[in-house]
C-alpha positions as CSV (number, residue, x, y, z in Angstrom):
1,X,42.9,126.0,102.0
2,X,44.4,128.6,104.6
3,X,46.7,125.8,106.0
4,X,48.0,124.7,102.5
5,X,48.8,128.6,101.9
6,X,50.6,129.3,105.1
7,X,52.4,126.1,105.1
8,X,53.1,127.0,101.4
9,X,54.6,130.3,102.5
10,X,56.6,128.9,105.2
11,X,58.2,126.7,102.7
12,X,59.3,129.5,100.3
13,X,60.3,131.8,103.1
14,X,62.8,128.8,105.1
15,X,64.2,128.3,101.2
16,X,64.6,131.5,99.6
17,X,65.3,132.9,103.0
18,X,68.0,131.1,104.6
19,X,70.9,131.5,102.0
20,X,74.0,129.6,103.2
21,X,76.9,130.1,101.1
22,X,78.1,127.0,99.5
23,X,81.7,126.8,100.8
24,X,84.6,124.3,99.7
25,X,85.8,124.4,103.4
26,X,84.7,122.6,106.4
27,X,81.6,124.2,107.5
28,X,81.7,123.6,111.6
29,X,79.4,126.4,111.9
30,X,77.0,123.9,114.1
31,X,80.1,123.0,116.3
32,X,79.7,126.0,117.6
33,X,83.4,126.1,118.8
34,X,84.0,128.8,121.6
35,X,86.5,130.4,119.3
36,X,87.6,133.3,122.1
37,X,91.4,133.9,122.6
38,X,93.1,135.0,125.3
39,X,96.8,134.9,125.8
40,X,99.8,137.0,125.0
41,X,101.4,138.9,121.7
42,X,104.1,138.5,120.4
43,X,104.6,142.2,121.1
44,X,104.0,140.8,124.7
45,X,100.4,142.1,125.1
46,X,97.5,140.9,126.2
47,X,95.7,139.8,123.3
48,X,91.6,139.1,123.2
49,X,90.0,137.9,120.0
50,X,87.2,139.9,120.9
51,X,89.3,142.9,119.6
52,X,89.6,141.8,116.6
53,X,85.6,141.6,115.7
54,X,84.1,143.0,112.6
55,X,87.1,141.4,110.9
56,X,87.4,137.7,109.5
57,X,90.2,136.3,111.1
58,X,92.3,132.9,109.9
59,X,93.7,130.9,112.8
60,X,96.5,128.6,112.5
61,X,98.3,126.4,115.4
62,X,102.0,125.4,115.3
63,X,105.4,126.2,116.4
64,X,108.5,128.4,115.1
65,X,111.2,125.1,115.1
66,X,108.5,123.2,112.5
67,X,110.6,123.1,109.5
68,X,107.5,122.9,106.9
69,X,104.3,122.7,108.1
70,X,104.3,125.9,109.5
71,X,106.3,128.1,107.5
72,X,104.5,127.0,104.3
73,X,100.9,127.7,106.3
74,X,102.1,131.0,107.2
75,X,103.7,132.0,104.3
76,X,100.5,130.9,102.2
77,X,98.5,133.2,104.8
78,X,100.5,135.8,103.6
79,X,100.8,135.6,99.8
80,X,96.2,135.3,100.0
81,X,96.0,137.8,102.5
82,X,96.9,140.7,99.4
83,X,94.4,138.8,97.6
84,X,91.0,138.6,99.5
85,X,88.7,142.1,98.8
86,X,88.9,143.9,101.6
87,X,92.4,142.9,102.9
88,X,92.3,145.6,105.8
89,X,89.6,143.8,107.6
90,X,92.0,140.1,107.2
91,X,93.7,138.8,109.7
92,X,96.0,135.8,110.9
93,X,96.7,134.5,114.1
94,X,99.1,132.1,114.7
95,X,98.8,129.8,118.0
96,X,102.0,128.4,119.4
97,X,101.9,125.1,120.7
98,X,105.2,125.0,122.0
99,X,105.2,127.8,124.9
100,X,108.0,126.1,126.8
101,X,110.8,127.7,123.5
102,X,108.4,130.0,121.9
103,X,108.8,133.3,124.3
104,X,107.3,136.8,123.1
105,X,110.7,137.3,122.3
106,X,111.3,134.5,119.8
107,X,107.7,134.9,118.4
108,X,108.3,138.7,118.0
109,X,111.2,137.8,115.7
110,X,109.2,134.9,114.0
111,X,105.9,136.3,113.3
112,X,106.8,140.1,111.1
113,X,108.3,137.9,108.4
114,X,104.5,136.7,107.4
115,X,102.8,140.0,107.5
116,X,101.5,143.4,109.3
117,X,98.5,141.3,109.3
118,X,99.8,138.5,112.1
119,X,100.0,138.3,115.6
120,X,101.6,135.5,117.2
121,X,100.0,134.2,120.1
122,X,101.6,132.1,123.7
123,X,101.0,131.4,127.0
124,X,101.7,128.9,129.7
125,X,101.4,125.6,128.9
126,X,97.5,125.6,130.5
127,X,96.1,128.7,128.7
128,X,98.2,127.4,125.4
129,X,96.1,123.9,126.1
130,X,92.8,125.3,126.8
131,X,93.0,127.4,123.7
132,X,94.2,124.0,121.6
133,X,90.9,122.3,123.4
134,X,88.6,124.7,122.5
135,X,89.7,124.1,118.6
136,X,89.8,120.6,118.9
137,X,93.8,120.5,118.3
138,X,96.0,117.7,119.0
139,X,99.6,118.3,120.0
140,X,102.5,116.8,121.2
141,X,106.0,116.4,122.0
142,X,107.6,113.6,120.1
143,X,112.2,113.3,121.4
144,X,114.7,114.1,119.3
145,X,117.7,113.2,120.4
146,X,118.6,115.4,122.9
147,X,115.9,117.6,121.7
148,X,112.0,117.2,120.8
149,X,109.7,118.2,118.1
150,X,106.1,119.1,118.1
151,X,103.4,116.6,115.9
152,X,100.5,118.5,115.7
153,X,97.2,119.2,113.7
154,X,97.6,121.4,111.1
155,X,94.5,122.8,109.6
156,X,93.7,126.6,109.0
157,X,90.4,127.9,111.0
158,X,87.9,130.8,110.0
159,X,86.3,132.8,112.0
160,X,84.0,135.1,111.3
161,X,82.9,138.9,111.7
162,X,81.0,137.9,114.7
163,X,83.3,136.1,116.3
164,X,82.2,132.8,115.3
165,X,84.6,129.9,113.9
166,X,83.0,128.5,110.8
167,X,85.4,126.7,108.4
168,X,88.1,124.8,108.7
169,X,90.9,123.4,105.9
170,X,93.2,120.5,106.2
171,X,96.8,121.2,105.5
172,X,97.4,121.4,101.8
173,X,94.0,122.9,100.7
174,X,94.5,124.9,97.7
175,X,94.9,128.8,98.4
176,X,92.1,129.9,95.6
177,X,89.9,127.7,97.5
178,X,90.3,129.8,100.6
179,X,90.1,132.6,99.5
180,X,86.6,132.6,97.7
181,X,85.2,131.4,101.3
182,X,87.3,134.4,103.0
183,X,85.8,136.7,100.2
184,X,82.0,135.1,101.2
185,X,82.4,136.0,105.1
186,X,84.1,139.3,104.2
């Protein structure tokens, strides 16, 4: 009779207590992704992830030459970043995958155009790689002519107050959508 009761008990305590939200992204929670960041600003600082704890924190990888992709992404970032609850504890940041023509300089006249909220992010072409890795992002240069473009993947990542990344939406997701699961790790 004792068993059945503490078995019992274990059963309502594991379901009542172990609420996980019910979110309409990705949840890679269990990938447990080493979501740490380390390169440089585009106000050409060192930038750490790790300083930007106790805040949930949108990560997007691209380049400043895409002509859609990423202007769309960054602009959507934007327009839902003035619409989650607590917007001062939002933010964005934006991984360059083309370091070789995305300087501090060209990200630091990219990036202000998509919010206070933003920091562009570069590095050599290893730390800008290990970075991609660590997301599980492909990348890569594809000739144009004289010139090249960058195909890449082009989902938005969440991470949250912890530091941990836990969703991720393909390209295209509708913003209302991420926005009730930024509102749920806010």
């Amino acid at each position: 009779m004792l068993k059945k009761l503490i078995c019992l008990l274990f059963l309502i305590f594991v379901a009542c207590g172990s609420e996980t939200p019910n979110f309409h992204g990705s949840d890679i929670t269990e990938a447990k992704l080493n979501g740490r960041i380390e390169l440089t600003s585009h106000k050409n600082e060192n930038f750490d992830s790790n300083s930007l704890l106790g805040n949930v924190v949108a990560i997007f990888f691209g380049f400043t030459n895409c002509p859609d992709i990423c202007p769309t992404t960054l602009t959507e970032l934007k327009l839902l970043s003035t619409q989650v609850n607590d917007p001062a504890h939002f933010k964005v940041l934006f991984v360059s995958v083309d370091p070789g023509r995305d300087t501090v300089e060209m990200l630091n006249d990219y990036i202000p155009r998509f919010g206070d909220n933003v920091t562009g992010l570069t590095g050599s072409k290893e730390n800008i790689k290990k970075v991609a890795d660590q997301y599980k992002i492909f990348y890569q240069a594809i000739p144009q002519g004289n010139d090249y473009t960058i195909d890449h993947s082009a989902g938005i990542y969440l991470m949250d107050k912890k530091g941990r990344v836990r969703l991720r939406f393909p390209y295209g997701t509708e913003t209302t959508l991420i926005i009730e699961d930024i509102n749920k790790l806010l």
